[in-house]
C-alpha positions in Angstrom: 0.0 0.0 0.0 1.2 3.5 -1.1 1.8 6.2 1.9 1.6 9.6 1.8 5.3 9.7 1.4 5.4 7.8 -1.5 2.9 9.9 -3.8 5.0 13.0 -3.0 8.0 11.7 -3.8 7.6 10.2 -6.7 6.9 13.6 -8.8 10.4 13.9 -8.3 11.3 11.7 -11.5 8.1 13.2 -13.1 7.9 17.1 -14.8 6.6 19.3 -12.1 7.0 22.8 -10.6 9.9 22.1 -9.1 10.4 25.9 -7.3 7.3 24.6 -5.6 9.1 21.9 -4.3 12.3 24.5 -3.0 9.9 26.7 -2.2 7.5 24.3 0.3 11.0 22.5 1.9 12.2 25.9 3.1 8.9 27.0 4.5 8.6 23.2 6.2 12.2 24.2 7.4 11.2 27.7 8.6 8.3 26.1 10.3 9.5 23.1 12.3 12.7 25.1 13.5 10.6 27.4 15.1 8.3 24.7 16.4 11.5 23.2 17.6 12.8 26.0 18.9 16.2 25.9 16.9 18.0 28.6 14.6 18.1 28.0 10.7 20.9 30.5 10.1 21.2 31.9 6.6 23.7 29.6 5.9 22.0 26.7 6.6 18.9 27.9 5.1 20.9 28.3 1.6 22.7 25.0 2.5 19.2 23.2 2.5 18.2 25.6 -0.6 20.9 23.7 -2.3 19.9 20.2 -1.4 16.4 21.2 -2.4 17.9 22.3 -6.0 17.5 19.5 -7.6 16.5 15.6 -6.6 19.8 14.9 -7.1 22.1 13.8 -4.4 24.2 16.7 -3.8 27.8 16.3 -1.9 29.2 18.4 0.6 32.1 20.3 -1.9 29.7 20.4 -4.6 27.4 22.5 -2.0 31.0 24.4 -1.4 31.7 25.1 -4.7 27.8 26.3 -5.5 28.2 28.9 -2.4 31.9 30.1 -3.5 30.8 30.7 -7.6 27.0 32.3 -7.2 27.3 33.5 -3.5 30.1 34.7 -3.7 30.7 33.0 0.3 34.3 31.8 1.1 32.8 29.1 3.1 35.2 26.4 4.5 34.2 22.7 4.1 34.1 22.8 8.1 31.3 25.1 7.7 29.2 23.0 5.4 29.6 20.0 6.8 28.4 21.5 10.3 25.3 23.3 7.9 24.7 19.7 6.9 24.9 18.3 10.1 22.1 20.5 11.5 19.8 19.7 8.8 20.1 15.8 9.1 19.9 16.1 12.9 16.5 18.0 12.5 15.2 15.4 9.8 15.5 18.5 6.8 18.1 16.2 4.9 18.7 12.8 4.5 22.3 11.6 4.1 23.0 9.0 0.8 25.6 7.2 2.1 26.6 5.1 -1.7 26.8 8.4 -3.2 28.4 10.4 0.0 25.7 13.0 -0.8 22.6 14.5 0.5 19.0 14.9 -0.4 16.0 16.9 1.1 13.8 15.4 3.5 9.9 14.8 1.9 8.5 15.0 5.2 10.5 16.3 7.7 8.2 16.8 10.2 7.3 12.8 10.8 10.7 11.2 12.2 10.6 7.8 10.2 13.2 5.7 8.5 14.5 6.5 4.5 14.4 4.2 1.7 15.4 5.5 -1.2 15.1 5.0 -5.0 18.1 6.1 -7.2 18.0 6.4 -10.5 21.6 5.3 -12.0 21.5 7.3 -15.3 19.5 10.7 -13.8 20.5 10.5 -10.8 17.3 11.4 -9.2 16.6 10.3 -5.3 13.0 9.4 -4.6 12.2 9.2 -1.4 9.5 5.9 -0.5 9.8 6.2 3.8 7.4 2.5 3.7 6.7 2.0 7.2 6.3 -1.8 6.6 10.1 -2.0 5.1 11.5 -0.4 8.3 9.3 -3.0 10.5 9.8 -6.0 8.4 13.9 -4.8 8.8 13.6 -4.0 12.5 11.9 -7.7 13.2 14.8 -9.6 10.3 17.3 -7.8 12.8 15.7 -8.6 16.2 15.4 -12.7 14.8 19.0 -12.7 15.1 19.6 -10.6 17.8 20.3 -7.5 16.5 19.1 -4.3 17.3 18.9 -1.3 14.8 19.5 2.2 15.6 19.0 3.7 12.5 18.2 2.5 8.7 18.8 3.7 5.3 17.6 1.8 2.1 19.2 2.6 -1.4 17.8 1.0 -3.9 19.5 2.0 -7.9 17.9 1.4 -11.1 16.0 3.2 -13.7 13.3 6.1 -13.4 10.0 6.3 -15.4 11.6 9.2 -17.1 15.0 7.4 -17.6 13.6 4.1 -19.3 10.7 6.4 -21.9 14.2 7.5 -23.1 15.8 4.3 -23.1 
């Protein structure tokens, strides 16, 4: 059964508005920082502006050199990676570990566990967040004894767009 999550991420592999989708993830951002009483600095506001770009995993020194050529900002990859750090610890980003990169948060204001579609030619991240994957991996772990702390799920292949062209 499709979630809520899944019907909003999937238009990122279909045409869509996408400032809409920039400009609803920095109001989201706006919104639960202040609900959780934390400070989205400008920096980490244009960090998460970044992210939100495209659907495309974006990487720490890619977010570097973005701020250095069209902000002009002589930001030091310190800086970013603590920008980046403050996002995923308030669920804004999510952090693609195969790709070392990081993608905005579809729903950032219901903790829950990412699984993620990539596409390997477009490189597009769609987020699924399937609430029966994370149990069914929570209740595999706990059958051998293992407890999980956290979970991510990437999953590569082809998006709708990528195989029309194909």
């Amino acid at each position: 059964m499709l979630t809520p999550f899944t019907a909003k991420a999937s238009l990122a592999c279909l045409p869509h508005d996408h400032s809409q989708c920039v400009s609803s993830a920095l109001a989201d951002a706006d919104a639960l920082c202040a609900q959780q009483g934390v400070r989205l600095t400008a920096l980490r506001r244009r960090v998460l502006e970044l992210v939100w770009h495209s659907h495309k995993p974006l990487g720490a020194y890619d977010i570097l050199a973005v701020l250095s050529e069209t902000d002009g900002r002589r930001a030091a990859p310190p800086t970013v990676y603590r920008a980046l750090d403050f996002l995923l610890e308030n669920g804004l980003v999510h952090r693609i570990a195969s790709l070392n990169a990081f993608v905005g948060c579809s729903h950032p204001e219901q903790p829950h566990q990412g699984q993620f579609l990539i596409c390997r030619q477009c490189h597009a991240a769609i987020e699924l967040a399937q609430d029966d994957i994370s149990a069914a991996i929570v209740h595999s772990a706990a059958s051998v004894g293992f407890s999980v702390e956290s979970q991510t799920v990437e999953i590569v292949g082809l998006c709708a767009s990528c195989q029309v062209a194909a």
